[in-house]
C-alpha positions as CSV (number, residue, x, y, z in Angstrom):
1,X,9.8,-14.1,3.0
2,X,10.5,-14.2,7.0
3,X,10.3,-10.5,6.8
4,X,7.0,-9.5,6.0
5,X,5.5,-12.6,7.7
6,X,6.9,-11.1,11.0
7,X,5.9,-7.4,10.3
8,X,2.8,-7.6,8.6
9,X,1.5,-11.0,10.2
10,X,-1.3,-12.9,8.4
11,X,-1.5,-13.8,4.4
12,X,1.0,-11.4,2.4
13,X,0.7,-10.7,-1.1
14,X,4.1,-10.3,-3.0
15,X,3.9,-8.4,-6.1
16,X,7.8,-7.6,-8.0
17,X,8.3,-4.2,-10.2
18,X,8.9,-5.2,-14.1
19,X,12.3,-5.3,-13.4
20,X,12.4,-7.2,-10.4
21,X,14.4,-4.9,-8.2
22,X,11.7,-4.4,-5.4
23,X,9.2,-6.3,-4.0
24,X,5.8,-5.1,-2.3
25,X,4.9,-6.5,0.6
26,X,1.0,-6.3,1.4
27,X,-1.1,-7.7,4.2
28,X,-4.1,-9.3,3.0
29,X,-7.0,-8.4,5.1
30,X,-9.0,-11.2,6.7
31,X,-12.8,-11.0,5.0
32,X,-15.7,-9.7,6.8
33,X,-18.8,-8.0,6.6
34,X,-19.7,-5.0,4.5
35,X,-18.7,-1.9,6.6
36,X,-21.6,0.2,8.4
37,X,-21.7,2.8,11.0
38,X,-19.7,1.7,14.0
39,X,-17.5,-0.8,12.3
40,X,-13.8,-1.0,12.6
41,X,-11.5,-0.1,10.2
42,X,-8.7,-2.9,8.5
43,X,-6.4,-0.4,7.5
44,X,-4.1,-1.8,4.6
45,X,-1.0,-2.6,5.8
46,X,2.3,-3.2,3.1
47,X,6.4,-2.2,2.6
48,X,8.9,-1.9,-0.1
49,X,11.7,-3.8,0.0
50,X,14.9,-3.2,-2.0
51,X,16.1,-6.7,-3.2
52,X,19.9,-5.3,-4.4
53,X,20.1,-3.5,-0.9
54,X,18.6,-6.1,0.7
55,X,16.4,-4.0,3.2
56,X,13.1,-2.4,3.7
57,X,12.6,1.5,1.8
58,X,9.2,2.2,2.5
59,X,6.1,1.3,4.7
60,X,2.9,2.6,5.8
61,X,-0.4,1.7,6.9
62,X,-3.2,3.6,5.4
63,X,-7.5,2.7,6.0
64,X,-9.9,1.8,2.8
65,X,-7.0,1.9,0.7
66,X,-5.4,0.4,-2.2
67,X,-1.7,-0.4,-3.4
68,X,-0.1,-1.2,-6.7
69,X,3.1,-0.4,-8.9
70,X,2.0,2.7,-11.4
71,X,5.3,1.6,-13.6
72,X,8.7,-0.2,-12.6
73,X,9.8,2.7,-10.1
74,X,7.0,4.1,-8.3
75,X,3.8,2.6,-6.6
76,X,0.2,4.3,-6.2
77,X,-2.0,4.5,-3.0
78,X,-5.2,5.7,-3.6
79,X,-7.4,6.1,-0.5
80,X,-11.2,5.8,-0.6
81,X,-12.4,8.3,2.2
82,X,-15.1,8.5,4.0
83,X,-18.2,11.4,3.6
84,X,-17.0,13.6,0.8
85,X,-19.2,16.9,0.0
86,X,-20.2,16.9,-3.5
87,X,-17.7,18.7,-5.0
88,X,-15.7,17.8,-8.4
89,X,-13.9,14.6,-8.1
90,X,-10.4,14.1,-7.1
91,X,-8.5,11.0,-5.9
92,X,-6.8,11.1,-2.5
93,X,-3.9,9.4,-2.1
94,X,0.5,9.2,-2.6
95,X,2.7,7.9,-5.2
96,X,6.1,6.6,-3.7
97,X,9.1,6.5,-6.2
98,X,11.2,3.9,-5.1
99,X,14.5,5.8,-6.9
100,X,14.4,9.2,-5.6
101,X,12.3,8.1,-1.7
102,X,10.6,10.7,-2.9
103,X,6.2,10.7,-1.8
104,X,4.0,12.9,-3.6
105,X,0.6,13.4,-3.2
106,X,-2.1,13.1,-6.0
């Protein structure tokens, strides 16, 4: 796909919802070194694309994060941050529901 290869630049991983209507579009980071004190950031780079519309719905870039379709309409993004006091646990993060555009946080 021309697309993401100009917008996102580098190896692209294309993973379809079940019923193949969208397509996610994410930049595959370039491997390096475990991260310490002072390193830089890769921050996870990605878009939806509408295949029937034929255009892009959604994009973001977000650092130590992951992406993946929670069901056939909405994608996850849970973000892995940095110090956290030791409190309970709780996920940090957005769904995106490709139907609605609607983003909710978790």
């Amino acid at each position: 796909m021309a697309l993401a290869e100009s917008r996102l630049h580098g190896p692209i991983k294309y993973v379809l919802n079940a019923p193949r209507t969208h397509v996610l579009c994410v930049q595959q980071p370039r491997s390096r070194g475990p991260a310490g004190p002072g390193m830089p950031v890769v921050p996870l780079r990605f878009f939806l694309y509408d295949l029937r519309a034929d255009r892009v719905i959604f994009e973001d870039a977000v650092d130590n994060a992951r992406v993946e379709w929670e069901s056939a309409t909405r994608i996850k993004v849970v973000i892995t941050p940095g110090m956290v006091p030791d409190v309970e646990p709780h996920q940090y993060g957005y769904r995106f529901d490709v139907l609605t555009g609607m983003r909710e946080e978790l």
